[in-house]
C-alpha positions in Angstrom: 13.7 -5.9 -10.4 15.9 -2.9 -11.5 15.9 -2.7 -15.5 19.7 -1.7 -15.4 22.8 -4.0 -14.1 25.6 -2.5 -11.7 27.2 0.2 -12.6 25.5 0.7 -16.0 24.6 4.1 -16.6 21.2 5.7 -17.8 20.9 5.5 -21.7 23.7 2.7 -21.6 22.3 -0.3 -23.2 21.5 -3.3 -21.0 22.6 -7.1 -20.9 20.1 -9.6 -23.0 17.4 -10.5 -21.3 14.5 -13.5 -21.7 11.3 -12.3 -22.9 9.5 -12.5 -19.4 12.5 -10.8 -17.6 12.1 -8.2 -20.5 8.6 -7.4 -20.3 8.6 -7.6 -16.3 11.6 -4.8 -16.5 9.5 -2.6 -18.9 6.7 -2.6 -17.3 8.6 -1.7 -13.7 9.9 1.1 -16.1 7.0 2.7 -17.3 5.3 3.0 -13.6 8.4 4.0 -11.8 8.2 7.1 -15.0 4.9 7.4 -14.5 5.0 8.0 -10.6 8.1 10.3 -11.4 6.8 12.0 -14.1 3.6 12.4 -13.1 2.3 11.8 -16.3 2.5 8.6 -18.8 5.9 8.4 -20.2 6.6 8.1 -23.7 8.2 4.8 -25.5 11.4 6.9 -25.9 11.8 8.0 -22.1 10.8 4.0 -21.2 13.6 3.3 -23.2 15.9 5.6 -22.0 15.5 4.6 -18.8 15.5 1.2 -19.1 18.8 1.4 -21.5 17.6 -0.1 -24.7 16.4 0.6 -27.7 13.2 2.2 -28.7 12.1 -0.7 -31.0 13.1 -3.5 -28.2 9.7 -2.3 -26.7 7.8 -3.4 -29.3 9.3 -6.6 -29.7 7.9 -7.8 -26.0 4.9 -5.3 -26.1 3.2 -4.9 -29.5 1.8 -1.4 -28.7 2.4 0.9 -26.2 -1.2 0.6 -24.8 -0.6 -2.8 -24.1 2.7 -1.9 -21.7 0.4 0.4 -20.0 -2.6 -2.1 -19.4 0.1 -4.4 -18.3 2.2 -2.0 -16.1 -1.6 -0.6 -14.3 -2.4 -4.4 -13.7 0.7 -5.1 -12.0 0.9 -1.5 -9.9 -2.7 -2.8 -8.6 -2.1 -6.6 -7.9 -2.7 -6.6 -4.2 -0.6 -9.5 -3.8 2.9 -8.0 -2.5 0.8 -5.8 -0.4 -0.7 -9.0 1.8 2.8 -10.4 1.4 3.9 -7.2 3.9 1.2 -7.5 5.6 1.7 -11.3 7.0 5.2 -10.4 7.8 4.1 -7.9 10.4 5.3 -10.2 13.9 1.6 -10.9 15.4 3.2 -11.2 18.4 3.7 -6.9 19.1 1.5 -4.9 21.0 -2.3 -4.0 19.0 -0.8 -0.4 18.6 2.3 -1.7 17.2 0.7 -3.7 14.8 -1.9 -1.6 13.5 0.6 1.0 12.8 2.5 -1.1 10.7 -0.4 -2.3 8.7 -1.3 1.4 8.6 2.2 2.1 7.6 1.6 -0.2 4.5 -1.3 1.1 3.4 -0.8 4.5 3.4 2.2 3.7 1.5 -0.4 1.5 -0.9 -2.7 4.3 -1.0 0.2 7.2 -1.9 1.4 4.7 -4.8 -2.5 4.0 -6.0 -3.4 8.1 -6.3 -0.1 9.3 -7.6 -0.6 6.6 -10.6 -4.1 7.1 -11.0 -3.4 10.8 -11.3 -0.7 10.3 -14.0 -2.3 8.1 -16.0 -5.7 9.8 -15.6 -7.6 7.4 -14.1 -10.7 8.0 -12.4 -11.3 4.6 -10.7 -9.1 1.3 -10.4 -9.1 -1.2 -12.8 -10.9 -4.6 -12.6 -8.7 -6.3 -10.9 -9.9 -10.3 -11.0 -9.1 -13.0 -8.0 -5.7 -12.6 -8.3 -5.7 -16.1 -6.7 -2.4 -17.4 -8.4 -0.6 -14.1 -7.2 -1.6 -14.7 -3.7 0.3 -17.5 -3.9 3.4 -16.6 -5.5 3.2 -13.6 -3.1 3.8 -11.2 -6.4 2.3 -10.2 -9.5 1.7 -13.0 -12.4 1.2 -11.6 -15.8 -1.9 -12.8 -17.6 -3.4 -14.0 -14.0 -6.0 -11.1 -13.8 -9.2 -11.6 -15.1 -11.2 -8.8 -17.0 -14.1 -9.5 -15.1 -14.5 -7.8 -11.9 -14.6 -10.7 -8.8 -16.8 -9.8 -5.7 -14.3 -11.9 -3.7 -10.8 -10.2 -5.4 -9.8 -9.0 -1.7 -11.3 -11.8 0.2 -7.7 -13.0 0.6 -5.9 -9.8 1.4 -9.2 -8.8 3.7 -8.3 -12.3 5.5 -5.0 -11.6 6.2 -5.5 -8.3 7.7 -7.8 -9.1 10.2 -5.7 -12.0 11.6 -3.5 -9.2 12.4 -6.3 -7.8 15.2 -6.8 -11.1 18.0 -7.7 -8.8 20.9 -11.5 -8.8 20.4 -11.4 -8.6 24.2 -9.9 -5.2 24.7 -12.3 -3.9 22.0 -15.4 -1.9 22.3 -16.3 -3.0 18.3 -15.8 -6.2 16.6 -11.9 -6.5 14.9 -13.1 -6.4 12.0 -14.7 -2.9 12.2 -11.9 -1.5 13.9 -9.9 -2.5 11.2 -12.5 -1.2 8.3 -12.5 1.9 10.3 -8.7 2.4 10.3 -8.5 1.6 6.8 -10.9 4.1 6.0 -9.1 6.6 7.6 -5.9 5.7 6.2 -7.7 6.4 2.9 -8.9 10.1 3.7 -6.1 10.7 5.9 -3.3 9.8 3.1 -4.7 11.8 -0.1 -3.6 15.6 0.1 -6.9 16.9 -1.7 -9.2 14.9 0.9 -6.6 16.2 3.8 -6.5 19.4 2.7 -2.2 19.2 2.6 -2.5 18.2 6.2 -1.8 14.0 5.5 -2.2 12.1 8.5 0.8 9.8 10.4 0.4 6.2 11.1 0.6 6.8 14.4 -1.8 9.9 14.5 -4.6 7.7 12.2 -3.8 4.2 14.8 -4.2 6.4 17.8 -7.5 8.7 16.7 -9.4 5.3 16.2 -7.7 3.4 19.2 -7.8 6.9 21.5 -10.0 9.1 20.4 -9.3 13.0 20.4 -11.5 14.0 23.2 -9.9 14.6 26.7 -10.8 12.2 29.2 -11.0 11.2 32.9 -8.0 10.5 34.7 -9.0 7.1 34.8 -10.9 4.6 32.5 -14.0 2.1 33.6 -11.6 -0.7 33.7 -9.8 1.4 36.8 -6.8 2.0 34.4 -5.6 5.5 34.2 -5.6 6.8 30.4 -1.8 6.5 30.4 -1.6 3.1 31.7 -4.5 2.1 29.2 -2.2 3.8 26.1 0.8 1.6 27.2 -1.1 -1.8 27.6 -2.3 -1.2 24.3 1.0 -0.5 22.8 1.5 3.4 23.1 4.3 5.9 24.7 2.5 7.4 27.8 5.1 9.3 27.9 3.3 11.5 24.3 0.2 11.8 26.8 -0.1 15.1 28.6 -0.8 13.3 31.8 -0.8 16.2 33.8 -4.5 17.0 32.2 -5.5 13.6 31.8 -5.6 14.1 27.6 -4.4 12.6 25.2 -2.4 14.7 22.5 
């Protein structure tokens, strides 16, 4: 939800709002800053931004530390990210889905370091069940618990490995193909761990699904490595088929 209406300009103050929409604007505010910035923004720049007046914060928000517990526990409600995730169509190829859900998470994991960074964070919050989110498909203020919930992700973990029914053209269980990809969506999206060199969805889908290592022309199954990429989803057409590799 944008802070400002159309055509209002930065600085320009905004329409009334309800104390909910309010605090829900402010709070998109300070992490959109913070992502921006790079650093935690100050009540002034929140204001700025969100065209009102300094002291308007603190009539939603009695300190500033409070926006910023608010705005980290809505940046890491895991809720709209499942809500992507079961809108993915279950019926494209394995390839094609993976590398949407890949697409989401690295996107996830991009907006997760650049916040922690900014706001000097060495780990995520506790995050609670989040079970009330789930269900609205969005972030609920004051529906995260302080307590940390083995079972916070059970949900979201559920939803992703509907995504993977094709335990039949899998040498490993879905569900470690998927741990595996997520992993490497992890390493393969933060510049320090990827040394600048940040990893595609489609090069992070295709190193677990493919491999790196060139291959025999054709596969145990009698399909040839091109004809095993496109069953599964994939362009032969980006195989060097000439060597029988992949690229």
């Amino acid at each position: 939800m944008s802070t400002r209406v159309e055509g209002q300009r930065p600085g320009q103050r905004a329409a009334p709002m309800n104390p909910d929409d309010r605090r829900d604007a402010l709070i998109e505010v300070f992490v959109r800053l913070a992502h921006r910035e790079g650093r935690k923004p100050t009540t002034s720049e929140i204001a700025q931004e969100a065209g009102v007046a300094e002291g308007t914060i603190f009539r939603v928000f009695p300190t500033k530390e409070i926006l910023e517990k608010e705005a980290v526990q809505a940046a890491f409600c895991p809720a709209p990210v499942r809500r992507r995730i079961s809108a993915i169509d279950p019926e494209g190829s394995l390839r094609d889905r993976l590398v949407d859900f890949t697409r989401i998470m690295q996107l996830r994991f991009t907006e997760v370091f650049g916040l922690m960074g900014a706001l000097g964070l060495t780990q995520p919050p506790n995050r609670g069940p989040h079970q009330a989110c789930y269900e609205a498909g969005r972030h609920l203020r004051g529906h995260a618990d302080e307590e940390e919930h083995v079972a916070a992700h059970q949900p979201l973990l559920e939803t992703i490995h509907q995504l993977v029914h094709d335990d039949d053209q899998l040498a490993v269980p879905a569900a470690d193909l998927v741990h595996r990809i997520r992993l490497l969506t992890f390493s393969g999206s933060h510049p320090g761990i990827a040394d600048g060199q940040v990893l595609t969805p489609e090069e992070i889908v295709d190193t677990v699904l493919f491999g790196l290592l060139r291959r025999p022309s054709t596969t145990e199954s009698g399909l040839s490595i091109a004809e095993l990429h496109a069953q599964l989803g994939g362009d032969p057409r980006l195989l060097a088929a000439d060597e029988g590799s992949l690229p």
